[in-house]
C-alpha positions in Angstrom: 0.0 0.0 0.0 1.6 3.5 -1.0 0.8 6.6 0.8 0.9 10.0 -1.0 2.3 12.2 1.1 1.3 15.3 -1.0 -2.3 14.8 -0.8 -1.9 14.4 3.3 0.3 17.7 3.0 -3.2 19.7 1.6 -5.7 17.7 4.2 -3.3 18.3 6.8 -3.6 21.4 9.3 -1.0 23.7 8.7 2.1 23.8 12.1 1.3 25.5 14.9 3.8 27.7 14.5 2.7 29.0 11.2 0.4 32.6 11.6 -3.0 31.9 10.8 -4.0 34.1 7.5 -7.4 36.0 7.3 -10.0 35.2 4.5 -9.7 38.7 3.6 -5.9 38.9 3.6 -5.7 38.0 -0.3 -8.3 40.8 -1.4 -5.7 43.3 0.7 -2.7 42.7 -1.7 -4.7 42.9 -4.6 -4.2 46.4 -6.8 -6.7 48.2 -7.5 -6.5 49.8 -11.1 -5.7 53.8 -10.5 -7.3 56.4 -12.9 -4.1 56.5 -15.2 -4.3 52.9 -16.1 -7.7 52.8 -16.6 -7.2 55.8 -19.0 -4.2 54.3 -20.3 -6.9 50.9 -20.9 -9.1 52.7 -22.3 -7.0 54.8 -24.9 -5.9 52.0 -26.4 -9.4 50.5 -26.4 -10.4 53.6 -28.3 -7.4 53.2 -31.0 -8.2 50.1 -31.4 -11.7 51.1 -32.2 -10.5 54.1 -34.3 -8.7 51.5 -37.0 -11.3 49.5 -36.8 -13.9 52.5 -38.1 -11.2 53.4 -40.4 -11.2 50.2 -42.2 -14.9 50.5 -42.4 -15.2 53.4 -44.1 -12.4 52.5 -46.3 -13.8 49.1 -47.2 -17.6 50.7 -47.7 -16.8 53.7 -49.8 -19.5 53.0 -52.4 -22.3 55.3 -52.6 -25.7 54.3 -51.8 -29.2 56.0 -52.7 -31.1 56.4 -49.4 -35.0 57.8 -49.1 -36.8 58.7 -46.1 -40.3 59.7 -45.3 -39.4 61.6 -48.8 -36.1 62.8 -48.6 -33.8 61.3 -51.0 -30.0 61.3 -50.4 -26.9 60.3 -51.9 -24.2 59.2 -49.7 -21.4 57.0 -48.4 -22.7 53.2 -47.5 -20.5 53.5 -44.3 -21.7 57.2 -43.7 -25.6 55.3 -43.5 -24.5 52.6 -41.9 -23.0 54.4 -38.8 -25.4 57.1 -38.4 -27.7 54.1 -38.5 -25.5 52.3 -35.0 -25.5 55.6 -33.6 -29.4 56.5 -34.0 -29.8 52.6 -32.8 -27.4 53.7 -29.9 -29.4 56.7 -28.7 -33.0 55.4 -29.2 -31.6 52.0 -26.8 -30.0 54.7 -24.2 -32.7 56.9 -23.5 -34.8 54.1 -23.4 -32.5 52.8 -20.6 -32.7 56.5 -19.1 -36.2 55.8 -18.7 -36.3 52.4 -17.4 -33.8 54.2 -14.7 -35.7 56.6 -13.9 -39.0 54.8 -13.6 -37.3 52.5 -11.3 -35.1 55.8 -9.0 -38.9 57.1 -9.0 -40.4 54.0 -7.7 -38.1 53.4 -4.9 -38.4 57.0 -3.6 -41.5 56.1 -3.6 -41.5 52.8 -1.3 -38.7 54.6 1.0 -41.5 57.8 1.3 -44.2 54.9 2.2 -41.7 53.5 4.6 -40.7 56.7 6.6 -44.3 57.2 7.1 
């Protein structure tokens, strides 16, 4: 019969002379990001983006024909196609905005009902 002593070693209780170490020691030692490396993240995030958006609009240079409740334009398929994202993008954020502010107005609410 063979023993394994490095499976005893993790079951086993660590020497008494050893300091016992907090739960919370860990989260101590861990960095938290400062403001220039988050800036620094997110710089390069945003350059990334940029050549990404570049090669967009360089790939869909084509012009398109584009008419809307009667107006009729002539412009770049990647000029549509982001003011498209972007009109997406701000119709999805202020709905957002309102679902926030329903909810803010709700919970004043309950905590008004609560003081009384």
């Amino acid at each position: 019969m063979t023993f394994n002593t490095e499976t005893s070693r993790e079951h086993a209780a660590p020497p008494a002379s050893a300091p016992a170490e907090r739960p919370d020691a860990r989260r101590r030692t861990r960095r938290r990001p400062t403001r220039i490396s988050s800036l620094h993240i997110g710089l390069i995030v945003a350059a990334v983006v940029l050549v990404l958006l570049v090669v967009f609009l360089i790939q869909n240079s084509r012009t398109v024909d584009i008419s809307f409740f009667g107006a009729h334009l002539r412009v770049s398929l990647a000029v549509a196609m982001l003011v498209a994202a972007v009109a997406g993008a701000l119709v999805t954020g202020a709905a957002g905005t309102a679902r926030i502010a329903q909810l803010r107005n709700s919970m004043r609410g309950r905590a008004r009902a609560i003081d009384r």
